[in-house]
C-alpha positions as CSV (number, residue, x, y, z in Angstrom):
1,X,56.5,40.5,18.0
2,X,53.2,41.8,18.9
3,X,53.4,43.7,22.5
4,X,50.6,43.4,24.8
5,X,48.9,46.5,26.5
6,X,49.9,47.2,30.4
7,X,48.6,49.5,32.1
8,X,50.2,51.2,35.8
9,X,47.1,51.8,37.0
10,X,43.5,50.8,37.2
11,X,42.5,54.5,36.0
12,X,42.9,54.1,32.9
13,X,41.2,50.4,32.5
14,X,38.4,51.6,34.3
15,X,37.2,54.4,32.7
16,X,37.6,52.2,29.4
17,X,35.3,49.7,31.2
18,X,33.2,52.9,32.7
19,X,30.7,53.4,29.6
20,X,29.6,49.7,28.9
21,X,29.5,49.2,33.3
22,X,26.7,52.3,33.3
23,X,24.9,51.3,30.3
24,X,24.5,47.5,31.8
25,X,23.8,49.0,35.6
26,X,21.4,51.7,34.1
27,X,19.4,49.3,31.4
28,X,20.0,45.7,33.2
29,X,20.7,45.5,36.7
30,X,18.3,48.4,37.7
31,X,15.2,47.6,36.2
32,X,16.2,43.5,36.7
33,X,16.4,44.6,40.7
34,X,13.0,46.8,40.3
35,X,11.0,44.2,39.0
36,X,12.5,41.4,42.0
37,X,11.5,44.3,44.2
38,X,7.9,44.7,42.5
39,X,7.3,41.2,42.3
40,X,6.9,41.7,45.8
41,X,4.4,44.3,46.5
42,X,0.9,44.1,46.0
43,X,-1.1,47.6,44.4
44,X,-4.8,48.2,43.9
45,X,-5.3,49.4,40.1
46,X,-4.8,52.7,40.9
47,X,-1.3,52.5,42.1
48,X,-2.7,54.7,45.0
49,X,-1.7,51.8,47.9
50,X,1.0,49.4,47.8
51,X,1.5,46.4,50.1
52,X,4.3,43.9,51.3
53,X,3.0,40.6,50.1
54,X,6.3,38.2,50.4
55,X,5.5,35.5,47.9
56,X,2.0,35.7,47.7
57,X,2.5,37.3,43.5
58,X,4.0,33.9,43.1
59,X,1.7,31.6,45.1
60,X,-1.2,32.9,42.9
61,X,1.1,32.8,39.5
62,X,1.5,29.1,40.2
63,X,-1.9,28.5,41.2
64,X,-2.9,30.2,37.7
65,X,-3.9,27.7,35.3
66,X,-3.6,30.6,32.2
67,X,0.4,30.6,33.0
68,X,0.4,26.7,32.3
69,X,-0.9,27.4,29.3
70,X,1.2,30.0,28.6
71,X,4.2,28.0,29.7
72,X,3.3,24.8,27.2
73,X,2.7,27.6,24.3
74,X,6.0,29.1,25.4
75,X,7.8,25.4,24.8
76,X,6.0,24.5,21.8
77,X,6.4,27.6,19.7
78,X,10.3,28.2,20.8
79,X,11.1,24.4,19.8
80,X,9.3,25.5,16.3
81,X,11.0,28.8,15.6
82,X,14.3,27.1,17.1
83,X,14.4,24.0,14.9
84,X,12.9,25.5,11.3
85,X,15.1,28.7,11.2
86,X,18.1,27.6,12.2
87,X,17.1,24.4,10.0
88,X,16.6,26.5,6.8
89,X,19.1,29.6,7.4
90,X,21.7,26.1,7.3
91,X,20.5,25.2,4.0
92,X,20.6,28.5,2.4
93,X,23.6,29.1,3.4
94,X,24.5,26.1,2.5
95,X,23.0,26.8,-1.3
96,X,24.9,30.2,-1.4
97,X,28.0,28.9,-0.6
98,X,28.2,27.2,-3.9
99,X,29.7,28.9,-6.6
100,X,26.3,30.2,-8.2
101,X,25.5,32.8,-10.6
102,X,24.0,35.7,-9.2
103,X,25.4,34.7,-5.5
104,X,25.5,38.0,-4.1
105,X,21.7,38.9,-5.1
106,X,20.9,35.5,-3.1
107,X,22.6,36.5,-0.5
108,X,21.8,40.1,-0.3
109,X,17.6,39.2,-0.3
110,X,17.9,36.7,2.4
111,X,19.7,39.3,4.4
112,X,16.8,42.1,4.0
113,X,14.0,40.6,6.2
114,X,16.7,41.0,9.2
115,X,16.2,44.8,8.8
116,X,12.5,44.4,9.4
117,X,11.0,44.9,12.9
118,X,8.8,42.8,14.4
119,X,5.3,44.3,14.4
120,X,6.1,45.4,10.6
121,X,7.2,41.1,9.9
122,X,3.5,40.8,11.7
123,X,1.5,43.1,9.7
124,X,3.0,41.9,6.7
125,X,2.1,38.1,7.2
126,X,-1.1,39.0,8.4
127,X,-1.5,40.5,4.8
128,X,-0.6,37.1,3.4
129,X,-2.6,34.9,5.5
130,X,-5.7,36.9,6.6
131,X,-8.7,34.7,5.7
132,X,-10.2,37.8,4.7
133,X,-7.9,39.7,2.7
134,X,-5.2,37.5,2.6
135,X,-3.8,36.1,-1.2
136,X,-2.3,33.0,0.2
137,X,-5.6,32.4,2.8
138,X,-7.6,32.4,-0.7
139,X,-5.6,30.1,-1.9
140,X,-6.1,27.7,0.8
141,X,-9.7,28.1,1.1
142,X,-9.5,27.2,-3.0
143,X,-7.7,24.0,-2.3
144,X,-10.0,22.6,0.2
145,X,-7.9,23.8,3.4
146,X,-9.8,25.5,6.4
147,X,-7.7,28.3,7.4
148,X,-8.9,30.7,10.0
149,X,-6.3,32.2,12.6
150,X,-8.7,34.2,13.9
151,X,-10.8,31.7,15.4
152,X,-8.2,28.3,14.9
153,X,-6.3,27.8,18.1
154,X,-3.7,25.8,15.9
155,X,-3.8,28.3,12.7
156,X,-3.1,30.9,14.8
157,X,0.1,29.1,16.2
158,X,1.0,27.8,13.3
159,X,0.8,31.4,11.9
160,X,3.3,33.6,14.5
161,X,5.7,30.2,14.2
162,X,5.8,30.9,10.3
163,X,6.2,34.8,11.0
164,X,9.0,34.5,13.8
165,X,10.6,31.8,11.8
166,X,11.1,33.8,9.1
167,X,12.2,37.1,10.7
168,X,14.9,35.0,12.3
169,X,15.6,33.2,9.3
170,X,18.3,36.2,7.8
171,X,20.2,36.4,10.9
172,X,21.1,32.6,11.3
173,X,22.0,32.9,7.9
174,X,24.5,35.7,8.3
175,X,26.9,33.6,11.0
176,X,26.4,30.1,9.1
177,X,27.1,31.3,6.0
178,X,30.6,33.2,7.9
179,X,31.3,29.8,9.3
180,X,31.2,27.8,5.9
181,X,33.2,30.9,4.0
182,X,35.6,30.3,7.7
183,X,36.1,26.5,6.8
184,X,39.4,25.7,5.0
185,X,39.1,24.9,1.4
186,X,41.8,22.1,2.0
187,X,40.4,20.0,4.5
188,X,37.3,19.7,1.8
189,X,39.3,18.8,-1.0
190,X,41.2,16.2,1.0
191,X,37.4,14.9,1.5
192,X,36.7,14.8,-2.1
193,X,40.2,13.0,-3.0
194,X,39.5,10.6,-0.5
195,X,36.2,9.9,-2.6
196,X,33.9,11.1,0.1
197,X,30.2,12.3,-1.2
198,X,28.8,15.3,-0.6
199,X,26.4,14.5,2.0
200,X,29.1,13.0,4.1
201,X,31.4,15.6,3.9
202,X,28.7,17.8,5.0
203,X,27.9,15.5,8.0
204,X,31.4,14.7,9.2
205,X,33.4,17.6,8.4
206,X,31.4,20.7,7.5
207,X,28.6,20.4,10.3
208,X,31.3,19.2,12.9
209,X,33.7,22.1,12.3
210,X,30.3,24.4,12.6
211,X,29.5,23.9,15.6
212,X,30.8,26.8,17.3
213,X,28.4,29.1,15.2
214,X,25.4,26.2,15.8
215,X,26.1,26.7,19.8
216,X,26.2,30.3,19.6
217,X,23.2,30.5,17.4
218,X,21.1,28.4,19.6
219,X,21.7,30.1,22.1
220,X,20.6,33.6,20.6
221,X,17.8,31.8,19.3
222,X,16.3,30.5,22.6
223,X,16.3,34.4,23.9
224,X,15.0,35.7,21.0
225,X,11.8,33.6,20.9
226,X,11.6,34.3,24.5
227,X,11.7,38.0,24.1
228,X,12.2,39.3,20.7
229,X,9.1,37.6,19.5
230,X,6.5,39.9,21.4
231,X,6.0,42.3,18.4
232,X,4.8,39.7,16.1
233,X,2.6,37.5,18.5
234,X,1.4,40.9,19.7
235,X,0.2,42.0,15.7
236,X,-0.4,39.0,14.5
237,X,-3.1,37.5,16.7
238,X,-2.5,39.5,20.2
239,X,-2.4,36.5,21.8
240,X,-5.4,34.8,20.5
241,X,-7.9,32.9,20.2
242,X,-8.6,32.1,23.6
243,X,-4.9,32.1,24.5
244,X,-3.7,30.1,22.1
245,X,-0.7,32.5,21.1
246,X,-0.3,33.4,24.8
247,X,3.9,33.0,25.5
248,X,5.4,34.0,28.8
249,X,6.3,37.1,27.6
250,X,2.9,38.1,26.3
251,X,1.9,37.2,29.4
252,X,3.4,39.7,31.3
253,X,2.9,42.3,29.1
254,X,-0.9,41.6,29.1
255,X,-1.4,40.9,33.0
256,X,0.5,44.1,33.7
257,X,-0.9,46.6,31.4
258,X,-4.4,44.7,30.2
259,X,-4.9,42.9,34.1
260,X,-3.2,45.7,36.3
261,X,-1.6,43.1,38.3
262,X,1.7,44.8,38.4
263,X,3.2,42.6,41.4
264,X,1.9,39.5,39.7
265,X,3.4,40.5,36.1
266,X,7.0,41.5,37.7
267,X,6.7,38.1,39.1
268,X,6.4,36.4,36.0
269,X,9.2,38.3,34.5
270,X,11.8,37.2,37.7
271,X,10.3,33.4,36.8
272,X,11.1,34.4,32.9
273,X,14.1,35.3,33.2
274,X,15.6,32.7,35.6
275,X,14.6,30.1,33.1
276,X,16.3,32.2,29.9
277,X,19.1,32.3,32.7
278,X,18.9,28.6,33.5
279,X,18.5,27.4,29.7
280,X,21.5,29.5,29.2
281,X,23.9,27.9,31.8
282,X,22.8,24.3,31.2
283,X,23.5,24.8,27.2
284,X,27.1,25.5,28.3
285,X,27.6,23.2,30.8
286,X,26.9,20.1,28.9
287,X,25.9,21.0,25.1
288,X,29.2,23.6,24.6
289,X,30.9,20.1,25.5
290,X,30.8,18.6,22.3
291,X,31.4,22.1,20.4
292,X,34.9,21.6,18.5
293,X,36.6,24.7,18.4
């Protein structure tokens, strides 16, 4: 029988706990309670005066018609990344779950673009798709297709989606294809026995049993393109043209450093990440209900 660790005291336990409670207090709740506190105040661009302004950061925010924008950007290119990489890590892994030859080269080149950073996954789609240099923008242009990020609202969009997509592409695949390996063999062969095609084995038994990994990855996903994605929006089109790129999180990167508006940016990060927050809690409250562990 496997004996379970006691402890007498809470000495011990707590200085096991101590390292991960600093890190978390030093590089979450600190600079979390900093901005709420900054969101706040009110300082000319010099940082020379500061004022007590209550809520006034977040009167103007809302009265802002650029963070509308920003907000409907925000929605539109999260749904995109969400749905196409966790769409198309599923069907790779999916593909290199079979019994293929060469399956470990497959699987090893769909894990590398998880090793590159953001700003790098930028520059190099901006190689691909520059209308200027770009090899696939010249092939666009020869097929008829106008294709011009640097000007196109919708181009520009399209083009961090594609990036971010892709970036995030390696890591869904990494859990979906541990969740497939997870499944037992057995219950698929019962399937096939019981005459059962592959598409509905896929839909009623693989998918079903997946969903742990599917609930977990969503979740991971929603942060990421509320966070993560900065570097790439911020190299590909910096948040261009006209704001077309703009996210929330570009947002307060740009109104604190570009604008100045320091109270005004820590205001939009509290609003940022209360809605992560609140996205989080109301995925586990009703969608973690149909999860079958």
């Amino acid at each position: 029988m496997q004996k379970n660790a006691s402890f007498r005291g809470m000495t011990i336990p707590f200085l096991l706990l101590a390292p991960q409670l600093v890190i978390t207090v030093l590089f979450f709740y600190w600079p979390a309670s900093q901005a709420v506190w900054q969101s706040f105040l009110l300082q000319d661009a010099f940082g020379t005066s500061t004022e007590f302004v209550w809520f006034e950061n977040y009167a103007a925010l809302f009265a802002d018609p650029g963070y509308y924008k920003a907000l409907v950007n925000t929605a539109i290119f999260s749904t995109f990344v969400c749905v196409l990489s966790l769409s198309i890590a599923l069907l790779f892994a999916v593909m290199a779950d079979r019994q293929l030859r060469g399956a470990e080269i497959y699987k090893t080149l769909l894990i590398w673009p998880y090793a590159v950073a953001p700003a790098v996954a930028g520059v190099l789609w901006i190689f691909m798709f520059d209308p200027s240099l770009g090899m696939l923008a010249r092939g666009l242009d020869r097929l008829g297709i106008a294709w011009n990020p640097r000007l196109n609202g919708n181009d520009a969009m399209t083009l961090v989606i594609l990036a971010a997509t892709w970036k995030q592409i390696s890591y869904n695949f990494l859990f979906f294809l541990a969740g497939l390996q997870s499944i037992p063999k057995s219950v698929i062969e019962a399937a096939v026995i019981d005459g059962a095609k592959p598409m509905r084995r896929f839909w009623t038994i693989v998918f079903p049993l997946l969903s742990p990994t599917t609930f977990f990855l969503l979740v991971v996903n929603i942060v990421y393109v509320f966070f993560d994605t900065f570097g790439i929006i911020d190299t590909v089109t910096g948040g261009g043209p006209s704001g077309a790129t703009e996210t929330l999180v570009y947002k307060v990167f740009s109104d604190g450093k570009g604008g100045s508006n320091l109270g005004g940016s820590a205001a939009q990060s509290v609003i940022l990440l209360i809605m992560v927050i609140g996205m989080t809690a109301i995925q586990f409250r009703f969608i973690e209900r149909k999860v079958s562990y």
